[in-house]
C-alpha positions in Angstrom: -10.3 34.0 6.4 -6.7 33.7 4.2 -7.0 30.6 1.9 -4.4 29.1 4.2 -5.8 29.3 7.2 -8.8 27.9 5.3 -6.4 25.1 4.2 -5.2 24.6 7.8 -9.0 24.4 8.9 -9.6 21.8 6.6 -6.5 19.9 7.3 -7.5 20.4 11.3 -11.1 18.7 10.8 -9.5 15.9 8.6 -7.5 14.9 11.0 -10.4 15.3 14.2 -13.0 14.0 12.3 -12.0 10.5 10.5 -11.9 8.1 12.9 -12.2 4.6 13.2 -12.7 3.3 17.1 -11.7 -0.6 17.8 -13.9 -3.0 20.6 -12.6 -4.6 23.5 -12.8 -7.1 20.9 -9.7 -5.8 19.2 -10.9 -5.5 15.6 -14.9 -5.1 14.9 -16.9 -6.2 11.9 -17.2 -2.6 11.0 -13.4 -2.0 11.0 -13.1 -4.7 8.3 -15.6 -3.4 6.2 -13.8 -0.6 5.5 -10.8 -2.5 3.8 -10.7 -3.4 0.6 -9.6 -5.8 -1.8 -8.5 -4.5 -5.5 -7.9 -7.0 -8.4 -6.0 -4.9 -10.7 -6.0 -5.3 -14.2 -3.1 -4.5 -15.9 0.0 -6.4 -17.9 0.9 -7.8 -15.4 -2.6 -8.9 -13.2 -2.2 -8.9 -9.2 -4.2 -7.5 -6.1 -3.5 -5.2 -2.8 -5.1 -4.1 0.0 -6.8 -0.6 0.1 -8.7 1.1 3.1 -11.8 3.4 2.4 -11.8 6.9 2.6 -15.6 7.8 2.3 -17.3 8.5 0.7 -15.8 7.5 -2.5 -12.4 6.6 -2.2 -10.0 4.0 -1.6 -6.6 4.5 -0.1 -3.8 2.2 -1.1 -0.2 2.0 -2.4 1.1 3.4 -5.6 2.8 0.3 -7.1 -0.5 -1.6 -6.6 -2.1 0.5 -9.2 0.7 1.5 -11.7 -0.2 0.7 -15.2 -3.7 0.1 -14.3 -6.5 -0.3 -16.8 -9.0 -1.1 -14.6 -9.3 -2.3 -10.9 -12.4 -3.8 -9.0 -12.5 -3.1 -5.7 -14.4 -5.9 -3.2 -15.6 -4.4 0.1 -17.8 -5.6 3.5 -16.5 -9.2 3.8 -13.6 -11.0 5.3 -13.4 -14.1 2.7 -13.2 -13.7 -1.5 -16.2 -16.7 -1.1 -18.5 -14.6 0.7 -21.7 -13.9 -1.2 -22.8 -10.8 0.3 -19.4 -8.9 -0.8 -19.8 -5.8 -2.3 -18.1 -5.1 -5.6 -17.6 -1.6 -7.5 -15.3 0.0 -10.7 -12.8 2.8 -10.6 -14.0 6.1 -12.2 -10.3 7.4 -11.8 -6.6 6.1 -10.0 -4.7 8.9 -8.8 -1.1 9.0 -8.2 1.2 10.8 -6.3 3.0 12.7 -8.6 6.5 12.2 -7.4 6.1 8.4 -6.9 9.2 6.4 -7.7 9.3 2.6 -8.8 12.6 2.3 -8.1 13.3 3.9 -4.4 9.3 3.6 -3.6 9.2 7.3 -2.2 5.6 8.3 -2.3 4.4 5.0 -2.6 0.6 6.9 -2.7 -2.7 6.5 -4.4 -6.0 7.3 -4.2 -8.5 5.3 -6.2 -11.9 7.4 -6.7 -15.0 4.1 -6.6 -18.2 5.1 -9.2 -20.0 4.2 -6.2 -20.7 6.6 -3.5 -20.9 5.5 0.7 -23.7 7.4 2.8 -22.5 9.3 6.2 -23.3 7.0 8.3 -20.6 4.3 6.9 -17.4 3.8 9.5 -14.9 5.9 8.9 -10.9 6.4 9.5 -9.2 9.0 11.5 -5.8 10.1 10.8 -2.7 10.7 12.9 -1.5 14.0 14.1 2.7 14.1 13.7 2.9 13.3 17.4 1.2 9.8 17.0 4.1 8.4 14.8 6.7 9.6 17.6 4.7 8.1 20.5 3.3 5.0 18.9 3.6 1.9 20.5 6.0 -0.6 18.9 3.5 -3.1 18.3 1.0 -2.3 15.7 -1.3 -4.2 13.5 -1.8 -5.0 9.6 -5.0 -6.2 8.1 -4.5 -7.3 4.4 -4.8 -10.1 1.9 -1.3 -11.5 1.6 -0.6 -15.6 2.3 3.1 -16.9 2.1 1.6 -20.0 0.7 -1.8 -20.9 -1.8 -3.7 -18.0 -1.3 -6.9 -18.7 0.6 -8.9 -15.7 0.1 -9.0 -14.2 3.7 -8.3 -11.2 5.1 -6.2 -11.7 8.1 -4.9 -9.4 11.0 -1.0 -9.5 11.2 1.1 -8.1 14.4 3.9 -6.2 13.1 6.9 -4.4 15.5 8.2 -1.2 14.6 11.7 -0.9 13.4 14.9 1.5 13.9 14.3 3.5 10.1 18.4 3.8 10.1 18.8 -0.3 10.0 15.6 -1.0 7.4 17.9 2.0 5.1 20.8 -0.5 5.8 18.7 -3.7 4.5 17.7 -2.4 1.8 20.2 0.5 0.5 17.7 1.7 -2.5 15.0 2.8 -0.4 15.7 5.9 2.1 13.8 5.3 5.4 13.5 8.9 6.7 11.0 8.0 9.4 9.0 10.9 8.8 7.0 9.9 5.5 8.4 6.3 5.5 8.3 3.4 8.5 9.5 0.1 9.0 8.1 -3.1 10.5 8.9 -6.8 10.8 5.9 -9.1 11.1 5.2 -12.3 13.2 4.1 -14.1 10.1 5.3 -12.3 7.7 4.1 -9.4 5.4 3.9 -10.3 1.8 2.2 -10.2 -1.7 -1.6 -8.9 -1.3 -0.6 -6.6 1.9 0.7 -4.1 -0.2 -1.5 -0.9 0.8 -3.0 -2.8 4.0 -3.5 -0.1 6.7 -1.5 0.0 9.5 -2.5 0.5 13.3 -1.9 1.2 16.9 -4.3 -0.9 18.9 -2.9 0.6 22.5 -3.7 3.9 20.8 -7.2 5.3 22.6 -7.6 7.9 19.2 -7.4 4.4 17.0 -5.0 6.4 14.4 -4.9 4.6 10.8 -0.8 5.1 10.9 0.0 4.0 7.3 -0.5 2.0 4.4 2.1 -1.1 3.3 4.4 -0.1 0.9 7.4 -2.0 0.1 9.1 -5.5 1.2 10.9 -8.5 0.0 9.5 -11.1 -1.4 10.0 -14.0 0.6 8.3 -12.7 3.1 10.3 -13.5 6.0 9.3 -12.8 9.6 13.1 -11.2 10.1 12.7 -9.3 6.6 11.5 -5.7 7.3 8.4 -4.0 5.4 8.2 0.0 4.2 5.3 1.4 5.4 3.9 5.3 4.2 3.0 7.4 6.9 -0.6 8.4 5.7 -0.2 11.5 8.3 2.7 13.3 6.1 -0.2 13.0 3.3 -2.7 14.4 4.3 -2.7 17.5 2.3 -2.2 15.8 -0.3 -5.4 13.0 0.0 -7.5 16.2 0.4 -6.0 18.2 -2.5 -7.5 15.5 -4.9 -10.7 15.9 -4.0 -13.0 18.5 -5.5 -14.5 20.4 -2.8 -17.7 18.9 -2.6 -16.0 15.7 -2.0 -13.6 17.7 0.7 -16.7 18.6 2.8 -18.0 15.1 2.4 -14.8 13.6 3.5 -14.8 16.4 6.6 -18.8 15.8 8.1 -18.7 12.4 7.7 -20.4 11.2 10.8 -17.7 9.0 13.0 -19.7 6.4 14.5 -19.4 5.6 18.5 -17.4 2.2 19.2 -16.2 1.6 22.7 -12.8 2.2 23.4 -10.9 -0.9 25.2 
């Protein structure tokens, strides 16, 4: 076999194998243990939202971790308070190459945990191209971010998709191709802590992870649209930072069975 149809192989199995299923009950404990919150440490401290990729790394967005020294990551709860949350260190942030602070293109990063997750711990399925074309309009956020005095919960958040053309318009720096970059407006309001929250289709039966928050205004309007990454268009490049042992990991990961709605 050619080492790119062994590249396509992989790229194949990613895509069939990481999958996260949702309850009747919309979102399941599981699903929320797989989302993280990072405290970064740098000049200027803040946090995000990351979602794991097991079974040693987190998924978030590049301006999140820019500058970092340091970041913990907090997993398996729902509130900051909760004593049986799960905290681990970075051994290395990775990101995308061609990331821009300025227009937020590749707005990417992979944060590798010292800590390891077994096989059997939920994991994510990404989107094949056609996913993005036929999502629904409504999709779904879960992150961190509070308009007002930040409480410490992580909270779903309904979010509508956007014409890419009129998010470019709003903001003019930022190209929104629709192809590695989406918009959304939320009901409440996306803002500061969502940054790197995964994004979802709940009326899709495959339960695609469709992106990661990237970039919005801050006041966090309900009428101000968010940039989201479409994690799909990365895919080869999530896997090309993994050593190969850590490929294989990510690819036999055992999905577990949740019922579809």
């Amino acid at each position: 076999m050619t080492s790119t149809a062994t590249v396509s192989l992989i790229v194949w199995l990613f895509h069939l194998l990481l999958r996260c299923h949702l309850s009747s009950a919309w979102i399941t404990k599981e699903f929320y243990d797989v989302v993280a919150f990072l405290n970064v440490v740098k000049d200027t401290p803040g946090s995000c939202t990351g979602v794991l990729i097991p079974p040693q790394y987190v998924l978030t967005a590049a301006h999140c971790v820019e500058g970092a020294s340091d970041i913990d990551i907090l997993l398996g709860t729902t509130n900051l308070q909760n004593t049986s949350k799960f905290y681990t260190n970075t051994s290395r942030i990775i990101i995308h190459e061609l990331y821009s602070n300025t227009t937020y293109d590749h707005d990417i990063a992979l944060v590798r945990l010292y800590t390891s997750f077994s096989e059997d711990t939920l994991s994510i399925k990404y989107p094949s191209p056609e996913s993005l074309n036929k999502m629904s309009s409504t999709l779904f956020v879960l992150g961190w971010g509070e308009k007002g005095e930040f409480s410490g919960n992580l909270s779903p958040k309904n979010v509508t998709l956007v014409d890419s053309t009129d998010c470019t318009s709003y903001y003019k720096s930022m190209e929104v191709d629709g192809k590695s970059k989406f918009c959304v407006v939320s009901q409440n309001g996306l803002c500061h802590g969502d940054s790197g929250g995964p994004v979802f289709n709940p009326r899709d039966l495959d339960r695609f992870l469709i992106g990661i928050v990237s970039a919005g205004h801050t006041n966090c309007s309900e009428e101000t649209p968010t940039v989201c990454i479409n994690v799909d268009y990365y895919a080869n490049w999530i896997l090309n930072q993994m050593s190969d042992e850590e490929r294989m990991a990510v690819l036999f990961t055992k999905p577990r069975n949740f019922p579809t709605m």
